[in-house]
C-alpha positions in Angstrom: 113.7 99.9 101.2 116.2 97.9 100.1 120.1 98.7 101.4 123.3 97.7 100.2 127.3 98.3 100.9 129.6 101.0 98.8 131.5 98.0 97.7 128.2 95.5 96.7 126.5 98.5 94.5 130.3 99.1 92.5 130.1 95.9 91.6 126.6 96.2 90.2 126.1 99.4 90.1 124.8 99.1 86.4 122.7 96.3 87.5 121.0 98.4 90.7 120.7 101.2 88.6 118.1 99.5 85.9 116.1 97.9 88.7 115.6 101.2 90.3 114.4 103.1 87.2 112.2 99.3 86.3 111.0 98.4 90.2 110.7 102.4 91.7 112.1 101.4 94.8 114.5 103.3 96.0 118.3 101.6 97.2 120.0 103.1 100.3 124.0 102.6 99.9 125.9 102.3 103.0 129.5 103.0 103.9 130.8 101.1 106.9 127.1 100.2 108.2 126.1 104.3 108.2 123.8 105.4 105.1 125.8 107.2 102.4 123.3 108.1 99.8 119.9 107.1 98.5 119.4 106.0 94.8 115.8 106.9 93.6 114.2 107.0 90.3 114.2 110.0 87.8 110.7 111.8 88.3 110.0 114.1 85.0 107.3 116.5 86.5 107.4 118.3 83.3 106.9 121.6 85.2 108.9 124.9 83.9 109.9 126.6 87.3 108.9 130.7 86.4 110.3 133.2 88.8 107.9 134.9 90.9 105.4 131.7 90.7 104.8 132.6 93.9 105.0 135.6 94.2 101.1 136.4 95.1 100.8 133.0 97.5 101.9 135.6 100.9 100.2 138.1 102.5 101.4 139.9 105.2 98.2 141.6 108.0 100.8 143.7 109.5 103.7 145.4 108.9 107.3 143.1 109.2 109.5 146.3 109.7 108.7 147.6 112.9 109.9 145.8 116.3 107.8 143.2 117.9 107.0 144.9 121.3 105.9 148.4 119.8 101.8 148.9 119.6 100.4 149.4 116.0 
């Protein structure tokens, strides 16, 4: 992964920004040697979220209301 400084990617910001979206590979820019923020590529997943999607992935065995140490 490739790194740069705050003041490096404003000065070619345009420039890092099209090799990112051409190469993939994301660009880690730092701010006094400690990482400020990552630049990655778009990714268009072209999924619709829908409430309640998951809505039937949990099941519960017991019940969640009562207290830990009481007996079924």
């Amino acid at each position: 992964m490739r790194t740069m400084t705050i003041s490096e990617f404003k000065a070619h910001a345009q420039h890092v920004l099209g090799q990112v979206a051409k190469t993939r590979e994301p660009v880690v820019v730092t701010k006094r040697g400690k990482p400020l923020v990552e630049v990655v590529p778009f990714r268009n997943t072209g999924e619709v979220s829908a409430p309640g999607r998951l809505s039937e992935t949990l099941v519960f065995a017991t019940d969640i209301v009562s207290p830990i140490d009481e007996p079924l």
